[in-house]
N, C-alpha and C positions, 0 to 999 in steps of 0.2 A: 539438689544439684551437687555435682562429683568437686573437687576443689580444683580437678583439673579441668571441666568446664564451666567454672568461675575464672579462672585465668585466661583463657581462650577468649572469653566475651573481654575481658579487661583490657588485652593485647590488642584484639580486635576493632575496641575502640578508639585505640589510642594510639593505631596506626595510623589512620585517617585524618584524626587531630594532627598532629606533628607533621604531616602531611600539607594541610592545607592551612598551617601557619607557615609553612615556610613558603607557600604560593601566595601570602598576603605579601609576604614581603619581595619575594620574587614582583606581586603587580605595581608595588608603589615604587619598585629599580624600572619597571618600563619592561621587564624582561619574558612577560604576556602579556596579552592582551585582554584579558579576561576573564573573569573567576566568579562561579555560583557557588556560594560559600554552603556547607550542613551545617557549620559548628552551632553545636547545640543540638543536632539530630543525630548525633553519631549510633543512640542505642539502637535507634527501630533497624538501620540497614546492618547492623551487625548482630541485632538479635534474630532477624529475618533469617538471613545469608545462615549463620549458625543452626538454627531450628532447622534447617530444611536437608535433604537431601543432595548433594553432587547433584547426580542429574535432575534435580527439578530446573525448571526454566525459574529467571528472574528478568521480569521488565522494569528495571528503576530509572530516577528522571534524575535531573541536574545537580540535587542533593545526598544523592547516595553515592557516594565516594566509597563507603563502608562494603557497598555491595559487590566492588571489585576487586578490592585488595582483602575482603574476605574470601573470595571464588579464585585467589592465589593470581590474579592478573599481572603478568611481569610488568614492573615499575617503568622499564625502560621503555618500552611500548606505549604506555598508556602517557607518561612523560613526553615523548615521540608525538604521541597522539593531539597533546596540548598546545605543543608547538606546531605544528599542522607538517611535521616530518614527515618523509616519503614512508618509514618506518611505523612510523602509527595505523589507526586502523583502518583510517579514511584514503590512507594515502598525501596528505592533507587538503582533503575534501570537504569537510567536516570537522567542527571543532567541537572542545570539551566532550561529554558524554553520548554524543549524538551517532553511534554506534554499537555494534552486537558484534558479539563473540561466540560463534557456538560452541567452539570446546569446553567454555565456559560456562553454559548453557544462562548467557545474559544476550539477550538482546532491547538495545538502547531505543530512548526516546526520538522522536520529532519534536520541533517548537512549538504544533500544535499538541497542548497538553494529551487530550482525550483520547485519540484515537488508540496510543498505545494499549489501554483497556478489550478494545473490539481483538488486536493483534493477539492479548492473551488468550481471549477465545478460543483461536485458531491453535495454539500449543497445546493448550489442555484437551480438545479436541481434537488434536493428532493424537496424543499421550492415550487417549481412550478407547480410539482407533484401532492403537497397535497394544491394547492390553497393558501396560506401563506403571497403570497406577502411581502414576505421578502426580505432584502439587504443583500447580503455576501461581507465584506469585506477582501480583503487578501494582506500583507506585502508583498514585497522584498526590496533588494536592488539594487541602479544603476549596481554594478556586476550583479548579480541574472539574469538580464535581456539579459548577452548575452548564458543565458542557453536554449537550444532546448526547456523545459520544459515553458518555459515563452513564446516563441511562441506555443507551441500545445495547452495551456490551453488559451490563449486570442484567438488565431482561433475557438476553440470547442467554448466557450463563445459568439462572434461574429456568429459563424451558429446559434447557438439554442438559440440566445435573451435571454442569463441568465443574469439576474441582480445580474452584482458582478463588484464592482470596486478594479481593481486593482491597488493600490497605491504604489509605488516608490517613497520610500527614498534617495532621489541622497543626497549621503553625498560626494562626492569627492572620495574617496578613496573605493574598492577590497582590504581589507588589508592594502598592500601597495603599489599597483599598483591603477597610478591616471586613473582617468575617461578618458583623452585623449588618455590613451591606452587601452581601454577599447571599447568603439565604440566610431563610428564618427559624429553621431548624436549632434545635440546644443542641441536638447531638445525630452527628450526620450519620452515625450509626442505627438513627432510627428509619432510615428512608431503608431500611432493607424489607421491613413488614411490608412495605407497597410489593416487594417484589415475590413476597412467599419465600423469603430467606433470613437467616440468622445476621445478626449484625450485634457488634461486640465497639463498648469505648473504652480503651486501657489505657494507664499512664505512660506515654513514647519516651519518657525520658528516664525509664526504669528497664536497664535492660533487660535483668533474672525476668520480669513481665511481660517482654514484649517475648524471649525466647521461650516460657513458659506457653502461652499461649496461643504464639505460632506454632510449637511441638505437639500439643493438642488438637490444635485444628488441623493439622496435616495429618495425624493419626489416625484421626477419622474419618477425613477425605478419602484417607486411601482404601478404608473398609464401602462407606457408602459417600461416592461421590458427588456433590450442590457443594456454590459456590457461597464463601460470605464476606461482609464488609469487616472490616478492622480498622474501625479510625483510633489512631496512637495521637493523644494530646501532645502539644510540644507546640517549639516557639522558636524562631527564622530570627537570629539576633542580628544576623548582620543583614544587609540590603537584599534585595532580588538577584542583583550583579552587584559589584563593588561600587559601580561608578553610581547607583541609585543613592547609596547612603540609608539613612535611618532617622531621619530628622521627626519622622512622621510618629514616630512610634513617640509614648510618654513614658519620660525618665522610669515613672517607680514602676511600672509594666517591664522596662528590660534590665533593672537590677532585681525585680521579683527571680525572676526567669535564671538571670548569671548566678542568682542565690542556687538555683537548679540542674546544676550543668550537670549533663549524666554521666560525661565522663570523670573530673575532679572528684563527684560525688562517690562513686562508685570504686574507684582508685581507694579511697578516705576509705571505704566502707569494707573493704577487701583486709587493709592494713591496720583496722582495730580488730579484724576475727583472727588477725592473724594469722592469714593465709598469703599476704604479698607483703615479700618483704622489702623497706628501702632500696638492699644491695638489688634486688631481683627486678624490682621497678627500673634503676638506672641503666640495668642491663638494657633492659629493652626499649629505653630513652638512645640509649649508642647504638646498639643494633639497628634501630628502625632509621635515626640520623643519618650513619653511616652510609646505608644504603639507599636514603634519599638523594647524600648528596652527588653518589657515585652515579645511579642512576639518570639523575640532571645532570650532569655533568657528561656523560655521554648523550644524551637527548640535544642538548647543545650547540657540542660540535657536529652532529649529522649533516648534512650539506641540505640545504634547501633545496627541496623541489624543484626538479629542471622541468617545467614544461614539454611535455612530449604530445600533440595534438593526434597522432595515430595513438595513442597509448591510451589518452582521456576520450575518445571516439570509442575506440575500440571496446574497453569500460563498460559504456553505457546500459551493453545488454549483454549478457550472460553468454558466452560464446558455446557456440550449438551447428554441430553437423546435421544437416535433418537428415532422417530417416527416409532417403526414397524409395517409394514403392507403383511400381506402374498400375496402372488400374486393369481389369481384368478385362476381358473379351467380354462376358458375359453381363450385360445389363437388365435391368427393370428401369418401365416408365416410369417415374416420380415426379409429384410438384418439390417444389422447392422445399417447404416445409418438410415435407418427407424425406427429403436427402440432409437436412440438418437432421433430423430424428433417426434416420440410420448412422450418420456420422456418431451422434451422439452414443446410441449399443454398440459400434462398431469399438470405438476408444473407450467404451467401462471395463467392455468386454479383455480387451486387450491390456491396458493398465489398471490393476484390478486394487491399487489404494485411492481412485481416482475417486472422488465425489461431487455430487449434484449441489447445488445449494441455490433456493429462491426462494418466494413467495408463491405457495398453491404449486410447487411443481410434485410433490408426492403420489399422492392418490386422486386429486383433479386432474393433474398432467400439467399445468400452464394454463395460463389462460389461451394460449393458442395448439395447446394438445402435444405438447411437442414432445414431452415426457410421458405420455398416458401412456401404464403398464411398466412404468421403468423399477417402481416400489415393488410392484409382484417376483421381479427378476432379482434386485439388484438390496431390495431391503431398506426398510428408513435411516438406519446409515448410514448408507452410502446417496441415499435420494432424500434430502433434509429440506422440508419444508422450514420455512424462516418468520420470523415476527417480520413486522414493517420496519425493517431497518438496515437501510443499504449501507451504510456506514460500517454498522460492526460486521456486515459479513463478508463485507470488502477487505475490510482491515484483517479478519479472520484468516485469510488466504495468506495472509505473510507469515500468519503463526502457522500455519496448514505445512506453508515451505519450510519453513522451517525445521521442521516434523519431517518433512519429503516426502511430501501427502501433495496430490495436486490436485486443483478446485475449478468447477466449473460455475460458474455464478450468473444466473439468469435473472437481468434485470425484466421486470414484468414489462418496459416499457421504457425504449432507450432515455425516455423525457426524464425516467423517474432517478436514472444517475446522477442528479444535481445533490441529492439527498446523501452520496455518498460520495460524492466529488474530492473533495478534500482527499481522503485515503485511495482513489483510484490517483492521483497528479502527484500527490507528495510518499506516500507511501510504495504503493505498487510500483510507480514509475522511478522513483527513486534507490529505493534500497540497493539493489546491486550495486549501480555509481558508486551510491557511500560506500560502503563496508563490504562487498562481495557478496551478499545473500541475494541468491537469485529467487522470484516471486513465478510462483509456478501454477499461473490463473489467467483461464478465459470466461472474461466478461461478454455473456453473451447480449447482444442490442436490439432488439424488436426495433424497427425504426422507418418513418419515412411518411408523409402522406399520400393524399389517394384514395382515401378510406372514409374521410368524413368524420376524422376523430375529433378533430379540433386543435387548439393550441399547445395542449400540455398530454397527447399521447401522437404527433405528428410529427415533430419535431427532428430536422437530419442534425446531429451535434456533432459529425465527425471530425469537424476541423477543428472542436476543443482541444480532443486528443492529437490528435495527429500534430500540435503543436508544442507536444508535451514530449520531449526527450523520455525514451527509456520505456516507451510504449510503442509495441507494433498494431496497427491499424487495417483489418480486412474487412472487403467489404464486395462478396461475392453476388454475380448478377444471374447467375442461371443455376441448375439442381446440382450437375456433374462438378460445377466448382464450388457450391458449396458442402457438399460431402468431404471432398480430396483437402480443403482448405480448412474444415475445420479439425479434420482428424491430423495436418501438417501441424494447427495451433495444437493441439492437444500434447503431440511431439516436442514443442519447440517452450524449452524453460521459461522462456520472458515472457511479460503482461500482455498479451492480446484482448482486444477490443474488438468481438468478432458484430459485424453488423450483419443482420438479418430485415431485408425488409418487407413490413406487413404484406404491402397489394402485391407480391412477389408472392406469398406465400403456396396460395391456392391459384394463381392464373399463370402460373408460368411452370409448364413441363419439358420433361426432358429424360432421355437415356443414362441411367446413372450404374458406374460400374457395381458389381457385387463385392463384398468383402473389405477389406483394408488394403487402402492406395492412399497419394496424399498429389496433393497441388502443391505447387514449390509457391510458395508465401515469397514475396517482390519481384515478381515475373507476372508482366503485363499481357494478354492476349488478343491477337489480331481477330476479328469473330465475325469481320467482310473485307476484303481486300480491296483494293481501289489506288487510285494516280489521283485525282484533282483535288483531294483534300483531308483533310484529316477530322474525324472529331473523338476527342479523347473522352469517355466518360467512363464510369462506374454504378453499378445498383443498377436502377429501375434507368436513372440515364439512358445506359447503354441501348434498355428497348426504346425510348424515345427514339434517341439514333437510328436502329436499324428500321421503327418505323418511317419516320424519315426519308431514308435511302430506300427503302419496301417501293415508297410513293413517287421516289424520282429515280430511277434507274438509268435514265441517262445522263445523271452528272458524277459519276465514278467514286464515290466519295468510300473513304477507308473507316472501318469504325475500330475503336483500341477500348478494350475494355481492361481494366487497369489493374481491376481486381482486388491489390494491396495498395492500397492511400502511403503507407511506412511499412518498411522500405519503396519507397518511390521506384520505379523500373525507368531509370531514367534512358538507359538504352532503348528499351521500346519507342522510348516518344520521340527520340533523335532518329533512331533510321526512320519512323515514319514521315517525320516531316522533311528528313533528304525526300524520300518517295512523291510528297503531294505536293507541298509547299506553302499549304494553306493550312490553318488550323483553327477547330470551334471548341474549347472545352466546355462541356456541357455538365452541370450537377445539379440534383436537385435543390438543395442548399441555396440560401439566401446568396447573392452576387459578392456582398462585399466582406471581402476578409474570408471568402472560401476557398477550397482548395484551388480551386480556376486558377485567381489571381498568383499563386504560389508557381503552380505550372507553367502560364501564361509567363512569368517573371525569368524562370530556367531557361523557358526556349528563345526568349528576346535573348538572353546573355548569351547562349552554347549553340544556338542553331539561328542568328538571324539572318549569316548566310545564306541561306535555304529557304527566308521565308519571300512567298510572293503576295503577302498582302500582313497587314497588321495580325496579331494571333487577338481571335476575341472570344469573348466568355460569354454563356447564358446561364442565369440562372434563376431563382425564384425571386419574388416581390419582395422586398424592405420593409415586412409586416410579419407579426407572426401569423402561423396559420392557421387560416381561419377557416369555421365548422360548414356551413350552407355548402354544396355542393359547386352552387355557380362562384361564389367566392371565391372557395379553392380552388376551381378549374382556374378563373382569372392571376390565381397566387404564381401557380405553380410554372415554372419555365418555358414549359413547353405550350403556355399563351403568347409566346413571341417569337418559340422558335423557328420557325420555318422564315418569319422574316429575316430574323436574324445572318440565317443560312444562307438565303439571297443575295445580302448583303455582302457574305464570304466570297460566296463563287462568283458575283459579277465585279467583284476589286479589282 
């Protein structure tokens, strides 16, 4: 190494020290709230940050301080940041590290540890995409690693040769559960053999070793790209957070460890070869002070956060003109399935970074065909069959936006999104909010019963999401609106949750235009007109409904097919109920805590001038659903509805 990158690492680390000594003592003036201390990991995230490239992406967690005042992050910002200042990066959304910077090319943790692993996925898999040969690196901890999330995203990395190294931080301690109770592993560098990748254990507290071996590994990433582990030994001296303490830990374990400190150490070691000199060191003690204290010092005085509720609305989801396009004169008959399956060539065709991602959607098509032949057109690139892991290729899509790669994600079975839950509610629906990174993925949902599937492939979930700020929610009932609706999602930057459901698939046809046109996503559709009453549904509802109204023609009822769950069309369902003044919201979905109740709750508040009878709900049975055919006929809504409807119209 040059003597001027011996200095650099020196600098490096000893910016971040001084740094978050003066945030100890800022926490015990009352003057934050808060602090995840690294001292004593300073070398990994400055030898990391060093070793790599400008543009390589870095995903670090609440300990790597090092990784942003090595990636030049302005003090006053990140300062800003801490304080939960309109100025920081959250807006003060968000505190301590729980943010990304792209110019930076950092993007920040969640509190749940793991997931960010799957996210790096998705960067290096953009980076590969676009030719880049780029390294992604991303943080955990020894905990971190016995999270599901840490195996899905080293398996998906190990099939698809992404160059990202994963590094682990063994500090001893999950808070304050030791690593022996933690797994039983000597060296978590060995769990890489499970996955047919290399895995390396070096000493974290030796920078020249951590940047020596990061240099290495990214050298030859960039020739032949696979991912590998890097666990950096090293040791968490101060608490989880401040306020946990360290009581747990034994005395000669954390003066072993202070005997260790890589930054003192290295300082010492620099100033016997006689490369840093005293004067040269103090320099950079005043320099780095100086502009700590200036920088807090304006962090400070910023104004707190005024509250603006259009501004924090507004936020939520990435703001997007759609692209309208009227649909064409010229149609073909199509079942439903088959107008999701032209939507789908119609939008590869047209946004040509756009990719497939599932289980068996390559060269099978899907389990419901929906993709069959899209590999021959469009290449296993861009059409990526998946391991069983809805998690990292959930999380995938944020690294994908990141990139400004946009990702199409078909769960085999809307049931099977519990498996990646977590990164669809906190990640996908959140990021924008935080930090401004818009997530640029349709989750597509097989869903509903009808079919005989049973409990755990029937399942309607849509009122998980739709409960979930910063996620749009479609969920079209006929061929023509699902084409035009999912080619609008495909347009539209934010996380959609596009629902497809099964017994729709093949029994339900229709006129579908040719080409690229799109359905305006929160615009609701009148699809029978009528006076005496209203019933608002969605999906397969909707045909309920107009069977229904097929069977009673003389009681005038209006049917609103709603289309978009999020944005809610809430003008559609006010003039209809000025028009009938009655109203049945029908879904398949269990009754309690479904969309109904949500509807049903708007129009008591905003239209009960207008109503002429109570607004009441049907839906399915307080049970999961169940396989035998007579079963689920009994489960399903429409075993009551027509009473129900009786009970409307003679109020």
């Amino acid at each position: 190494m040059t003597t001027e990158q011996k200095l650099a690492l020196a600098k490096g680390m000893l910016k971040p020290r001084l740094i978050e000594e003066k945030m100890l003592i800022l926490l015990r003036q009352g003057k934050i709230s808060k602090w995840f201390s690294g001292i004593g990991q300073e070398a990994i995230s400055t030898g990391v940050t060093q070793a790599l490239q400008a543009d390589d992406f870095i995903l670090p967690m609440h300990r790597n301080l090092g990784v942003f005042t090595n990636r030049d992050v302005p003090l006053k910002k990140l300062f800003c940041q801490f304080q939960g200042k309109l100025e920081g990066f959250t807006k003060g959304r968000d505190r301590s590290f729980h943010f990304g910077s792209i110019p930076h090319r950092i993007i920040g943790m969640i509190s749940h540890l793991g997931p960010q692993m799957g996210v790096a996925d998705g960067v290096a898999l953009g980076a590969e995409l676009r030719g880049e040969h780029a390294v992604t690196a991303v943080f955990t901890g020894d905990g971190g690693t016995s999270e599901g999330d840490f195996h899905e995203a080293i398996n998906v990395a190990s099939v698809w040769n992404l160059p990202v190294i994963f590094i682990i931080e063994s500090n001893f301690y999950g808070l304050s559960t030791p690593y022996y109770e933690q797994f039983k592993a000597e060296k978590l560098s060995d769990r890489a053999i499970g996955y047919g990748i290399k895995g390396y254990t070096i000493d974290g507290n030796k920078v020249e070793e951590v940047y020596g071996t990061i240099s290495k590994l990214a050298a030859a990433m960039r020739e032949n790209p696979a991912p590998v582990i890097l666990e950096c030994v090293t040791f968490r001296r101060r608490g989880h957070e401040e306020a946990s303490g360290t009581k747990y830990v034994p005395k000669e374990l954390m003066e072993k460890w202070e005997a260790r400190d890589p930054v003192d150490n290295y300082l010492s070691e620099l100033q016997n070869q006689g490369i840093l000199s005293e004067e040269l060191l103090q320099s950079w003690k005043e320099e780095i002070k100086a502009e700590v204290e200036e920088d807090l010092e304006y962090a400070f005085v910023q104004p707190d956060v005024v509250p603006d509720r259009g501004e924090e609305l507004a936020d939520v989801y990435r703001a997007h003109q759609p692209e309208s396009a009227n649909p064409s004169p010229e149609t073909s008959e199509m079942r439903l399935v088959d107008a999701v399956r032209d939507g789908l060539l119609v939008g590869m065709r047209k946004w040509k970074d756009t990719i497939i991602m599932g289980q068996d959607v390559a060269e099978y098509g899907g389990v419901f065909k929906v993709t069959e032949g899209f590999v021959e057109e469009f290449g296993k690139q861009r059409v990526r069959n998946t391991p069983i892991c809805e998690s990292a290729i959930v999380a995938a899509a944020v690294g994908l936006s990141a990139k400004g790669i946009k990702s199409v994600i078909e769960m085999q079975f809307a049931d099977f999104v519990t498996s990646g839950f977590n990164n669809v509610v906190n990640n996908l629906a959140k990021t924008h909010y935080r930090w401004g990174l818009n997530v640029d993925a349709v989750v597509r949902m097989p869903t509903g019963a009808g079919v005989g599937a049973g409990p755990f492939h029937s399942q309607s979930n849509e009122a998980w999401f739709a409960h979930t700020p910063g996620l749009k929610v479609v969920y079209p009932a006929f061929p023509q609106d699902a084409k035009g609706l999912l080619l609008a999602s495909l347009d539209d930057p934010n996380p959609v949750m596009f629902f497809e459901h099964k017994a729709l698939y093949r029994s339900v046809r229709g006129d579908v235009p040719q080409g690229y046109y799109t359905e305006p996503i929160g615009k609701a559709k009148v699809v029978r007109n009528g006076n005496s009453a209203t019933i608002i549904s969605y999906g397969l509802g909707v045909h309920w409904a107009l069977e229904y109204v097929n069977a009673h023609p003389d009681q005038d009822i209006e049917v609103l097919d709603l289309r978009t769950i999020v944005p809610l069309d809430t003008d559609a369902i006010y003039e209809s109920v000025q028009r009938t003044g009655k109203v049945m919201v029908l879904h398949e979905d269990t009754l309690f805590a479904g969309i109904g109740g949500e509807i049903a709750s708007w129009i008591s508040e905003h239209a009960f001038e207008y109503l002429d009878a109570p607004v009441m709900r049907c839906g399915s049975m307080e049970t999961p659903v169940p396989f035998a055919h007579s079963l689920e006929n009994q489960f399903l809504a429409t075993s009551d509805f027509s009473e129900k409807m009786r009970l409307l119209i003679a109020y």
